[in-house]
N, C-alpha and C positions, 0 to 999 in steps of 0.2 A: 195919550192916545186920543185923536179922534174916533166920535164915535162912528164917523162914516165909514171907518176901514173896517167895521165889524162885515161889511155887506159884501167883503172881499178876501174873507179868513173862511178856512175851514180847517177839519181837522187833519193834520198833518199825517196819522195813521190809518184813518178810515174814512176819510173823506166827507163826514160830517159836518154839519150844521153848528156853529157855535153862539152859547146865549150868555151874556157878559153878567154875574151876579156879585152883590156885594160893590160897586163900584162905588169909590170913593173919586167926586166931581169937582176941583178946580178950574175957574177959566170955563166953564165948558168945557174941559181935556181932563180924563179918565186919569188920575195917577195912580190908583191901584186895585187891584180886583182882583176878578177867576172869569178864565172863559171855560164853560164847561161843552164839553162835547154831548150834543142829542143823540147819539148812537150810539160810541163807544164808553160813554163815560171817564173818557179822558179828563183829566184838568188841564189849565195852563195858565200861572200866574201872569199879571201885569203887576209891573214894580218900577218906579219912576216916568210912569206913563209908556209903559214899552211892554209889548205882549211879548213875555214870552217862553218859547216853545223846545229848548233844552234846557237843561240844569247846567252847560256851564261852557266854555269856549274852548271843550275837549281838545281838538288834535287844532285847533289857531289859537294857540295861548300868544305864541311871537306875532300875532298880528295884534293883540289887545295890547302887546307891550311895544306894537310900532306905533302904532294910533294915538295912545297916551301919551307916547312919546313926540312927534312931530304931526301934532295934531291940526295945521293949518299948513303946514309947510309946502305943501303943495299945490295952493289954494292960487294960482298963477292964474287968472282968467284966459291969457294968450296961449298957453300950453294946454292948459284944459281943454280952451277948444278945439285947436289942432288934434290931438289925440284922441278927443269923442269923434271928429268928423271923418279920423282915419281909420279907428276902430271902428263907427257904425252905419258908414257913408251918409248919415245924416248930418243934419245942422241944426242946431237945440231948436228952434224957431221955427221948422216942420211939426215938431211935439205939442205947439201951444194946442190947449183942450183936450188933450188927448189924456188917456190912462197908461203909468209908464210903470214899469216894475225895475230898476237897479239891483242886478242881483249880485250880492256882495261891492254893499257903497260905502267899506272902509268909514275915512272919515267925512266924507259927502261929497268930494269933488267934482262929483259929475254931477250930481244930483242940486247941485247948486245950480249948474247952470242949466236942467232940465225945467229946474222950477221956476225960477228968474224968467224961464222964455213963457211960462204959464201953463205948463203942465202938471196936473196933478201926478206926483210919484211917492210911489214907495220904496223904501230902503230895505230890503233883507241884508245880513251879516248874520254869523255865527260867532264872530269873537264880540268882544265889549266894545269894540270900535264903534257900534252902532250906535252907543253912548256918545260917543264924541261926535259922529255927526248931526244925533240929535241935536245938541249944543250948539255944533258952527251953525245948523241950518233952521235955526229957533226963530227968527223972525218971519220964514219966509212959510206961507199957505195956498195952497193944501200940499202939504209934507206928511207923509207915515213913514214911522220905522217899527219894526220886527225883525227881534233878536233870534233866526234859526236856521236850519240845515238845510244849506241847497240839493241836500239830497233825498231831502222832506220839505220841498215846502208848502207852507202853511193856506196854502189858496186856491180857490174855488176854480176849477176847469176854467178855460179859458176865461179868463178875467181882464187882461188887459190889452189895450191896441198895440203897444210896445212894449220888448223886453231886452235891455242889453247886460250884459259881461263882459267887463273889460277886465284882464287879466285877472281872474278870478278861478274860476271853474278849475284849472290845470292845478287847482292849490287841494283839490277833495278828492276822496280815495279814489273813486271812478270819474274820469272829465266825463265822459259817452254817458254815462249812467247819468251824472248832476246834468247833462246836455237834454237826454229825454223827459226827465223831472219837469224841467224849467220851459219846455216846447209845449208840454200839457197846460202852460197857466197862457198863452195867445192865443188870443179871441182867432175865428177861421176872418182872414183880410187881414187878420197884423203882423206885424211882423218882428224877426229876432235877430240880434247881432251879437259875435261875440267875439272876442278876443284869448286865441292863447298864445302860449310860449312855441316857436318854430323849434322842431327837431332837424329840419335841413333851411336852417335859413339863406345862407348863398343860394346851394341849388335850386331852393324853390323860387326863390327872387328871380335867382335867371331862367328858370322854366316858363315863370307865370306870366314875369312884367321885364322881359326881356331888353324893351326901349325905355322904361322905366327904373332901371336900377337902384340910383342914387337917391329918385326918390321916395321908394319902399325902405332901402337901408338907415337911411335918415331919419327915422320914423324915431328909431330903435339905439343911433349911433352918432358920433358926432365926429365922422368923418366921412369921405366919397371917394370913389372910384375913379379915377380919369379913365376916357374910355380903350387907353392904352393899357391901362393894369387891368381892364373889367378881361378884354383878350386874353391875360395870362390866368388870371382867376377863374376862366369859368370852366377850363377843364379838370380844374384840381379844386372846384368848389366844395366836393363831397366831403374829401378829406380833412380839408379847414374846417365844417363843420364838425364831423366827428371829433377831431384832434380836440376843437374847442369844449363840445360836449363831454367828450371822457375826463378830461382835464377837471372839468364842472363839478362829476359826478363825483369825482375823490375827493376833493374839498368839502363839498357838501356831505359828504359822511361823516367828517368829524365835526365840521358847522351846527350842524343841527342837533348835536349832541351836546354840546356847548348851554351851559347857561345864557339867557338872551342878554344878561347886562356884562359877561364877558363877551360875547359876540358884537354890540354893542361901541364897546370900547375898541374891540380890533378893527373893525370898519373903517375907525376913524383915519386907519392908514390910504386912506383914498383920497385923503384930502391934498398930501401930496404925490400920492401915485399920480394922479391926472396931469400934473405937470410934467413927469417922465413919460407915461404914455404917447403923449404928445409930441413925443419926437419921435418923426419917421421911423428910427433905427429901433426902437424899440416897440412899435408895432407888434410884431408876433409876439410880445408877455400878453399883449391883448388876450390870446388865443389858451394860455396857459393859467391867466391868475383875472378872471372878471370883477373889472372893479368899474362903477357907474362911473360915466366921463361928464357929469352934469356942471356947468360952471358955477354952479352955485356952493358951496361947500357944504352947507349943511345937505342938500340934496342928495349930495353924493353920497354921503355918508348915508341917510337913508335907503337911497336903491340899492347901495350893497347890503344893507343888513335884509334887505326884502328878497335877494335873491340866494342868501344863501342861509336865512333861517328857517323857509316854512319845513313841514314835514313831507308832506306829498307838494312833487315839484314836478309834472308830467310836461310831454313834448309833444307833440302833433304836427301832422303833412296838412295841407290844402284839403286833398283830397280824403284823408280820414276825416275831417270836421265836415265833407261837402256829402260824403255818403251820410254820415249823422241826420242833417238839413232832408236827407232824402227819402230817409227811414220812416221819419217823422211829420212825414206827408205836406213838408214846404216845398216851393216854385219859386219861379225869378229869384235861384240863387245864387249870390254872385261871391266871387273873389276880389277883398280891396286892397287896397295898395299898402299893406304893413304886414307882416307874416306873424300870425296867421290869423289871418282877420278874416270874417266870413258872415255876409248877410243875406235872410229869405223870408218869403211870405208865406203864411199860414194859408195853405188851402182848405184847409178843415178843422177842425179839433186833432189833436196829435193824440196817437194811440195811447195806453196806460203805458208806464217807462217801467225798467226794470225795479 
């Protein structure tokens, strides 16, 4: 732990002041200690240089056993950036100097290339995955990580000029609730992006980005619409969504119940699914059995166990994430081109969250 991040931690339950005692000093980097709270009396260990603020990767056990598990694998510079610029309508290189907050940065992928462009970021995670990205992103400075609850987190009112989540939030018991948490920590002029899971991805695609179709769906899929079939899809869009959702929801009731390293193992049937899927004719399994269509194989095998292991797996409209943005007192909020992507600026301090 650097010590600069102490002047951007506070306390997670009462919003106090924290004073780091007993620290034991490597390098200049804190590896272990107590941050004590000056009001509540809270403690909160640092242990391997990483503060932190639960006791233990509660309801993302299956993301400390994703991360462990393909712990670089998705370390693609060329996909990273597509995916940061489509989730946050930025470009890492508007960040240089800036203060940026990653919340939930897995194994550091974005974060990699947040700080490569010269921004100072911090990594929040709840599972151990924050471990591993400590690791991949060890040479690069000024990098923090802390281990805890984006439903607490651990910092000081508006603290930083940026904050994003990319597929993150929809994984904690309330997205709305971890959405107002994390609105409180941008400075008034900064601004938030975030990334969830679409409950009407058709529909809203063709609601939103009407002349843009294929390339919102593309974000997410690896297939297009000719604008002959976009004609027949877009009055029976609702449907294919639901169909595909309900479909979703029953598998993942017994997925998730599942030991991770039998789940795991079953994944790896996507390695040849994707060669079936990929024919025309069999399209609609698409709708019935989600399996990642990634060409890479081992990738593939990853995004399916990411989408049918976590515990809380929530869906959201445009419009519920843009009233959020609204509540919480941002402007110049926009809608971007991936469902459901959504960026604003901080007109002020965002009220206490629930």
């Amino acid at each position: 732990m650097n010590r600069q991040l102490l002047r951007l931690l506070a306390c997670p339950y009462c919003g106090g002041s924290l004073q780091m005692e007993t620290p034991d000093v490597s390098a200049d980097a804190v590896v272990s200690g107590t941050l004590h709270c000056t009001k509540c009396a809270e403690a909160f260990p640092i242990s391997n240089g990483i503060p932190r603020f639960v006791p233990g990767d509660t309801y993302v056990s299956s993301f400390s056993f994703e991360w462990k598990r393909w712990r670089r694998t998705q370390f693609d510079p060329e996909e990273s950036l597509r995916l940061f610029i489509a989730s946050t309508g930025k470009h890492p290189s508007e960040l240089r100097g800036r203060l940026v907050l990653d919340a939930g940065c897995g194994s550091g992928r974005f974060m990699d290339l947040v700080a490569r462009a010269g921004a100072e970021v911090v990594g929040i995670d709840l599972s151990f995955a924050v471990e591993v990205a400590a690791e991949n992103l060890g040479a690069l400075d000024p990098r923090h990580f802390v281990q805890a609850d984006l439903m607490r987190p651990p910092f000081r009112r508006g603290s930083f000029d940026f904050v994003y989540s990319i597929g993150v939030l929809h994984h904690t018991p309330d997205t709305r609730s971890a959405f107002r948490q994390l609105a409180q920590c941008v400075a008034p002029g900064g601004e938030m992006s975030i990334w969830v899971y679409p409950r009407r991805r058709l529909a809203d695609t063709f609601r939103h980005f009407p002349d843009r179709v294929n390339e919102v769906i593309s974000q997410d899929s690896s297939f297009r619409l000719p604008e002959r079939v976009q004609a027949l899809i877009r009055p029976v869009a609702g449907v294919i969504d639901w169909t595909s959702e309900a479909s979703s929801g029953l598998q993942r009731a017994v997925t998730t119940r599942l030991p991770p390293r039998w789940l795991y193992a079953l994944c790896h049937a996507a390695i040849p699914l994707y060669y079936v899927y990929r024919i025309p004719l069999f399209y609609p399994l698409r709708l019935l059995t989600k399996v990642a269509m990634h060409p890479n194989p081992e990738w593939r095998v990853l995004d399916t166990f990411d989408w049918y292991s976590p515990r809380y797996q929530w869906k959201h409209t445009f419009e519920e994430v843009r009233s959020w943005y609204e509540e919480s007192g941002f402007g110049d909020i926009r809608l971007l081109p991936r469902a459901v992507a959504v960026t604003g600026k901080a007109r002020r301090l965002a009220p206490v969250g629930d």
